[in-house]
N, C-alpha and C positions, 0 to 999 in steps of 0.2 A: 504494500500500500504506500500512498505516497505521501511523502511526508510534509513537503513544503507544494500547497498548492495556488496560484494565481486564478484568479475570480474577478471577472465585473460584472456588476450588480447595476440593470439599467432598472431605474424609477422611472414611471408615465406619471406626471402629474394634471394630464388635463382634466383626471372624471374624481378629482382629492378634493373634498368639502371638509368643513369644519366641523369639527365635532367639541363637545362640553367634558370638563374634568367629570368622574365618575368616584375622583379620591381625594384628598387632603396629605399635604403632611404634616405629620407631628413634629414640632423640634422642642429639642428639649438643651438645656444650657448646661453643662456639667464642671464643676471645680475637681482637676483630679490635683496630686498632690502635691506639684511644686506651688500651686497657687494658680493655674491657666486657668481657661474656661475652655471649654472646648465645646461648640456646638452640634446637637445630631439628629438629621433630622430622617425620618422615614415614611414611606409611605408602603404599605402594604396592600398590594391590590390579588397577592394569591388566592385562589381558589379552594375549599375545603374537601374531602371526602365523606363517606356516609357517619364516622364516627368523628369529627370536627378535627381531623386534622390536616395541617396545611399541605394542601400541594403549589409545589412551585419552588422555585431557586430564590435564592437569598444574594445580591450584586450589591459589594458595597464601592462607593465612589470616593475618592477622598477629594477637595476642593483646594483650590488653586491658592498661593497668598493672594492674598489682597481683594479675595469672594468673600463675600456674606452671601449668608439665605435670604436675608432679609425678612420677609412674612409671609406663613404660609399663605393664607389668604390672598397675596400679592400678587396680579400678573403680571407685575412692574419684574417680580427677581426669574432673572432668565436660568438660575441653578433651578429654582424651585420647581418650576415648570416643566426643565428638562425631565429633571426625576420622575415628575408624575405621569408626561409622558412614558419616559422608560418601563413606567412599574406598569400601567393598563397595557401597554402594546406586546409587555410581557409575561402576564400573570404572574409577577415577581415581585418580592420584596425590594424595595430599591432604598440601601443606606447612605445619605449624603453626611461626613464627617469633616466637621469646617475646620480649616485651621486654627491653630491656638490663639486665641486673644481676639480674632479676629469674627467678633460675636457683635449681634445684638442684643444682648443680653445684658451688656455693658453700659451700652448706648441709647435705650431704649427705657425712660423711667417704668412706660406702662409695664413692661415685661419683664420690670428688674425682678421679678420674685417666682423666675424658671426656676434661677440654680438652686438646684437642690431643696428645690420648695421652701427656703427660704428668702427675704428681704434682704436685698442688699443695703450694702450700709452707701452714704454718697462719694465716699472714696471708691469704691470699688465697684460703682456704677459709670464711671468716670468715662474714659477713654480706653480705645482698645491698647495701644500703642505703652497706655502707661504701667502696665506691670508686664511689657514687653522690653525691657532696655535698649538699648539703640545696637548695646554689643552682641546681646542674644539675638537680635535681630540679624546683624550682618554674618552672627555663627551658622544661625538656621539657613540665610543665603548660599554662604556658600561651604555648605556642610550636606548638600547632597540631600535633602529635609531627612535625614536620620533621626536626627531629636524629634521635630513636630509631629514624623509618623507614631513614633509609641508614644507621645500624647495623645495624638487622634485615636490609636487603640484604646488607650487608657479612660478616654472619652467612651468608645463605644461601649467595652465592655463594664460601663456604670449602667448604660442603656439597655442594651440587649442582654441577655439572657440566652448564652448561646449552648449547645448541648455539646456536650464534650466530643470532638473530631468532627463536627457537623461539615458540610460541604459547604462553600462560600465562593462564588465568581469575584476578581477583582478588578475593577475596570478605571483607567485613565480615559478625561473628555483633554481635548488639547493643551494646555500649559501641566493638567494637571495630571498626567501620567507619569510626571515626576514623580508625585507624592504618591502616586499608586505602586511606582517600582522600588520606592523606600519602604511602603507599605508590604507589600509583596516579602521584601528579605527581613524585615522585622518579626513577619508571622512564620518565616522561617527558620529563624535564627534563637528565637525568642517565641518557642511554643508550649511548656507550663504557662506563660502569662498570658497564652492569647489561646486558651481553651484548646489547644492541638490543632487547631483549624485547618481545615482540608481544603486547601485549592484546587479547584479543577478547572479553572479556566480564567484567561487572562486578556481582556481585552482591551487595546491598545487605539484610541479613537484620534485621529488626528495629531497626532505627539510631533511637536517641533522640536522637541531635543532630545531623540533616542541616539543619533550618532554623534560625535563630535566634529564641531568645525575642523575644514583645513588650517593648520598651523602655519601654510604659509601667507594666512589673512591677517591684515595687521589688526591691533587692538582696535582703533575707531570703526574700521570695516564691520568689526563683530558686533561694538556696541550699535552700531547703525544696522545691524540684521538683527540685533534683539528687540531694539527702537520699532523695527518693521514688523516681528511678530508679532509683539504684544498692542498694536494697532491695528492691527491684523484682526486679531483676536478680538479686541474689545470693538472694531465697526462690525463683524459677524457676530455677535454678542448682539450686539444692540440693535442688528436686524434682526435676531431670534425674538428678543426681545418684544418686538414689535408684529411678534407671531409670522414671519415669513411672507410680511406682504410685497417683499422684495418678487418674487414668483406670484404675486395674487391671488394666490392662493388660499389663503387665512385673513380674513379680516377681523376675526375677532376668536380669538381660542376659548375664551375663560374670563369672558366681561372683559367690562372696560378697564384700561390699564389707572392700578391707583396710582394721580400725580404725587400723593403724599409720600407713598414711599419709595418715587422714582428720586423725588429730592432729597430723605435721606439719606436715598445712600449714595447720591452727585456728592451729598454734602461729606460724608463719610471715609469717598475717595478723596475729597478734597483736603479733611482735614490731618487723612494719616498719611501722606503721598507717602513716608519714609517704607513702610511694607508694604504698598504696591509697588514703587521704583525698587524693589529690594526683591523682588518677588522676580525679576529680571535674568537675577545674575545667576540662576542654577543654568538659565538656555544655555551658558560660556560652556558648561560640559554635558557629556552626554548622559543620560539615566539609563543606558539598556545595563550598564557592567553591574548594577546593584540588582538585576533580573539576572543575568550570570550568577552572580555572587549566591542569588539562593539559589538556584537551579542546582549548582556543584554543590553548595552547602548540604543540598536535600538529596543528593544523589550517594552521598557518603555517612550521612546520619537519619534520612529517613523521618522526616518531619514534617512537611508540609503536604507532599505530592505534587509540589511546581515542577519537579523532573519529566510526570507526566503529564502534564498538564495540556489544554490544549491553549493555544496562541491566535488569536484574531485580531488584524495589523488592519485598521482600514485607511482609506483616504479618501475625501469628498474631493472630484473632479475639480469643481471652480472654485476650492479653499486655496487659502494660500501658507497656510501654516505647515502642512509637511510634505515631504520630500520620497518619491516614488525610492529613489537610490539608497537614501538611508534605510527608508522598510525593508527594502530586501536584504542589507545588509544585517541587521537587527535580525531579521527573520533567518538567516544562513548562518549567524552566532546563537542564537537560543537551541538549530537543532546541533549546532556542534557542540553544546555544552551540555546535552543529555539525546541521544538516539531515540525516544521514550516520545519526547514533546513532538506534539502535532499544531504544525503554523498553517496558517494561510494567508495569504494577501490580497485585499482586496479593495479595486478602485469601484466607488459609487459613482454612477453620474444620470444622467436626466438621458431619458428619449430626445429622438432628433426632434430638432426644430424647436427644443424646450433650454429654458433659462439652462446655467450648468447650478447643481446643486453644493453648495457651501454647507457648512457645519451647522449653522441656525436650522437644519432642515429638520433637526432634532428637535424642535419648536412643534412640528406638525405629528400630530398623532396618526394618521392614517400612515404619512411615511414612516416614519419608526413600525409602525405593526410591520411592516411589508421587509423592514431588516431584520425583525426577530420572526418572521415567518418561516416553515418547517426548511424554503430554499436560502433564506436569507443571512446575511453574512454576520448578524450576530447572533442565530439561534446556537 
């Protein structure tokens, strides 16, 4: 059987109508022990059996620096929306784990009394940034998010209640497949603290930094291709945002967009640029060698199951954030680092004559169904 296989996956969007959430997320704000907060939010749209138990996979997400969920309620937070797409198109539990400090839970008097079902005091409703130090911040930058990932563990499992070796998909959306492949070697490396958890599947959504730049591009060249994805990124954001009316497809997902909480969190980026401009500097290297790192790790101590795990590398035709070369590359190091792993790669793009699809497409519920459908590239 083959191991690495290439796939394009064409979407017809002319006869895609809009459809109503069917779910909510819960977020919930968690203090774990050095003092963070770590945000977690889920929606569970799985399906039961005749004696109420859950069918359906459990895919948790970890979130980009410088994301917030912002409110579940919100059609303004383009994370939020994503997830709930994910989880209806999936019949899947879908966990979104925000990075550390970087909560509303903080910033939000109405909501100061998530964490931990307690009231916050107004020191510690404060700013996200302020029980973040400027130096932990530039450590977590350019530290590969190793720390922030077993926080965001440490977060989850305050949250979830998971069963001991249970199966769990881990998936990166664009910047933030970082924190999925810090995520990824943490649950490997570090499996009494994270319930033994069994990965079977890894999927990998648009990642602009799985390989490393060429070394013969000078320093300005690189920060001006990080300058471009994270622009990138945040104008295809903010078309999802806007539900995908870039394609006309979606005029309205899930009500009208709240302007309230569109300006918190303008205001939000505004006020902490230091971890979104910080949130930059991991693109400088690549994230695939910390998916190496557990792969061999699990291949020699038998911990996770990312040796066999399977591997799903996509790219949206008209995004601009990853790189056809680097996938394959990333994809011909994972099966060299265990014979066991099953990759595939796979370009998304539109029927002829149609817009090309970007990363917002994950906004529209009918397209998501049609990528996790029995042929499609994230089932």
């Amino acid at each position: 059987m083959e191991k690495l296989t290439f796939k394009t996956f064409e979407v017809d969007t002319s006869e895609i109508k809009a459809e109503k959430f069917n779910h909510e997320m819960n977020i919930s704000s968690v203090e774990i022990a050095d003092g963070a907060i770590v945000d977690i939010g889920v929606v569970d749209a799985r399906e039961f059996d005749s004696d109420g138990t859950p069918i359906g996979a459990t895919e948790i997400y970890p979130l980009s620096n410088g994301s917030w969920l912002v409110d579940s309620h919100s059609s303004a937070s383009v994370e939020v929306s994503r997830a709930i797409v994910s989880a209806e198109a999936s019949k899947s539990r879908i966990i979104y784990m925000g990075y550390p400090n970087i909560t509303m839970a903080e910033t939000l008097g109405e909501i100061s009394n998530r964490v931990d079902g307690r009231e916050l005091t107004k020191e510690e409703a404060g700013q996200p940034t302020e029980n973040t130090p400027f130096m932990r911040q530039l450590s977590n930058a350019f530290g590969r998010y190793r720390r922030p990932a077993k926080q965001m563990l440490e977060g989850l499992h305050k949250v979830v209640d998971f069963e001991n070796g249970e199966k769990i998909k881990v998936s990166g959306f664009a910047q933030s497949t970082a924190e999925a492949a810090a995520i990824v070697e943490a649950i490997t490396k570090n499996p009494e603290a994270n319930k033994n958890l069994n990965i079977t599947h890894v999927k990998m959504i648009e990642s602009p930094n799985d390989q490393s730049r060429a070394i013969d591009i000078p320093v300005v060249k690189n920060i001006m291709d990080i300058t471009r994805i994270i622009k990138s990124a945040e104008t295809e954001s903010h078309l999802g945002k806007h539900h995908f009316e870039s394609n006309n497809i979606i005029d309205d997902l899930n009500g009208p967009v709240d302007l309230k909480a569109e300006e918190k969190l303008r205001n939000l980026r505004s006020k902490y640029g230091n971890a979104v401009i910080l949130s930059g500097a991991p693109l400088m290297r690549p994230s695939t060698p910390l998916i190496l790192n557990a792969i061999k790790y699990d291949v020699e101590n038998n911990t996770s199951g990312i040796a066999s795990a399977k591997f799903d590398l996509l790219r949206f035709e008209g995004s601009g954030l990853s790189d056809s070369k680097s996938m394959e590359k990333t994809a011909k190091q994972i099966l060299d680092a265990s014979p066991l792993t099953r990759v595939a790669l796979h370009r998304i793009c539109s029927a002829p004559g149609q817009q090309e699809l970007q990363m917002e497409a994950f906004q529209s519920l009918p397209i998501v169904e049609l990528l996790y459908s029995k042929e499609g590239p994230l089932a």
